[in-house]
TORKOL-340840 format. One record per residue (C-alpha): residue number from 0; residue in one letter; x, y, z. Coordinates in Angstrom, 3 decimals, always signed. Example, Ala and Ser with C-alpha at 12.3 -4.5 7.8 and 13.67 -1.06 7.14 Angstrom:
# TORKOL-340840
ATOM pos code        x        y        z
ATOM   0    A  +12.300   -4.500   +7.800
ATOM   1    S  +13.670   -1.060   +7.140
This chain:
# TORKOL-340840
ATOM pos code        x        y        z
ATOM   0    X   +0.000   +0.000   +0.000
ATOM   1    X   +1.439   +3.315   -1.216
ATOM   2    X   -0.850   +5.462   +1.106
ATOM   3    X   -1.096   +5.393   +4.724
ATOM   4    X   -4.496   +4.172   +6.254
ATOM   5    X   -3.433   +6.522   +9.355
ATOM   6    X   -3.188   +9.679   +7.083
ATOM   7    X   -5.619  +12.541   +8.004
ATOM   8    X   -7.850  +12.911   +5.063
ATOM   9    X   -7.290  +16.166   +4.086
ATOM  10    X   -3.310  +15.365   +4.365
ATOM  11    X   -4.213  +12.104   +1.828
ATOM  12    X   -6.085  +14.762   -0.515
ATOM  13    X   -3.891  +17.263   -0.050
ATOM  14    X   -5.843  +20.517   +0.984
ATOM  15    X   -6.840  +21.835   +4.079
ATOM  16    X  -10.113  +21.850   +6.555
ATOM  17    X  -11.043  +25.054   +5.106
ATOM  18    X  -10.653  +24.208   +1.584
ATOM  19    X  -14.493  +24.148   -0.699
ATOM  20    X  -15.821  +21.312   -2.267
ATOM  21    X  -14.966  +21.998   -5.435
ATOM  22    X  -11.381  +21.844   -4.334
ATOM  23    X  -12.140  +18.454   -2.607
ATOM  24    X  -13.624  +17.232   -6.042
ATOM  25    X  -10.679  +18.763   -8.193
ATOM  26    X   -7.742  +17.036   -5.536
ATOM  27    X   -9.788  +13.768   -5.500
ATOM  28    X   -9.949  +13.485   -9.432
ATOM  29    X   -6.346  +14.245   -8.995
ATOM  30    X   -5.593  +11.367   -6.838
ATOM  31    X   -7.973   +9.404   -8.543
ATOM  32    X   -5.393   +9.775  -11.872
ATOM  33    X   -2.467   +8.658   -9.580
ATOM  34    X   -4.328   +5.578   -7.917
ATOM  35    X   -6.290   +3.724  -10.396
ATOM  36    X   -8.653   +0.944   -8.826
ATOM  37    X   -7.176   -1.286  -11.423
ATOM  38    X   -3.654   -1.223  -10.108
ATOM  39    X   -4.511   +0.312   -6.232
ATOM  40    X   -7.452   -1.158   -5.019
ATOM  41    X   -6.323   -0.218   -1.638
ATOM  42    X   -5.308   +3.660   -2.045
ATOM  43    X   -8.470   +3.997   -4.439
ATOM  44    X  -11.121   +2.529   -1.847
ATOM  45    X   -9.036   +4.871   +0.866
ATOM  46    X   -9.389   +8.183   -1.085
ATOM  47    X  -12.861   +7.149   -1.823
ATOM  48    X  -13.556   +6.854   +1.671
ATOM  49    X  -11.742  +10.300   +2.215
ATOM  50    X  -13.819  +11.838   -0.520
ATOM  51    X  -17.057  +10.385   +0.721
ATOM  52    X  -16.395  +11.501   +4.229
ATOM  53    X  -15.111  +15.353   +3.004
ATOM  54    X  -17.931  +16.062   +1.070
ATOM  55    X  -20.627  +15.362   +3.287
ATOM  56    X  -20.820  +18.578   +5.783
ATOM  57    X  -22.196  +16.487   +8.856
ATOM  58    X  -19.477  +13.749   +8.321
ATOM  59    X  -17.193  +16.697   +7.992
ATOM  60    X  -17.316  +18.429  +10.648
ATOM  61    X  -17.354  +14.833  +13.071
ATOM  62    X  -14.224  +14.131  +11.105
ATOM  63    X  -12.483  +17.311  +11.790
ATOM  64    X  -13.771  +16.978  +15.626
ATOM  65    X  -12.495  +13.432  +16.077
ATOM  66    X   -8.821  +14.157  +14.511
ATOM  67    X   -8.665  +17.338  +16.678
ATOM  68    X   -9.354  +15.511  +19.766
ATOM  69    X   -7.124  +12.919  +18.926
């Protein structure tokens, strides 16, 4: 696995908490290029999950509390 399961999600997109979600769509296509779920099954389903969970305001916002907190 080329990505880190342990990696904040905005760290694995690379952008920020107060990015928009057009930025969160543009960096996920991005990574999306890099980590094909042909040849990454792993990294794809793990920015997937890191899309799904970014652009979802409620999910969000839980996110950003629980990595905070630590």
């Amino acid at each position: 696995m080329l990505l880190n399961k342990n990696s904040n999600y905005f760290e694995l997109l690379g952008i920020d908490e107060q990015t928009t979600e057009r930025d969160i769509r543009v960096a996920y296509n991005k990574m999306l290029r890099q980590y094909s779920n042909e040849k990454f099954p792993e990294e794809f389903q793990l920015i997937t999950e890191a899309y799904k969970t970014l652009m979802d305001e409620k999910k969000r916002v839980q996110y950003i509390k629980e990595t905070s907190s630590g």
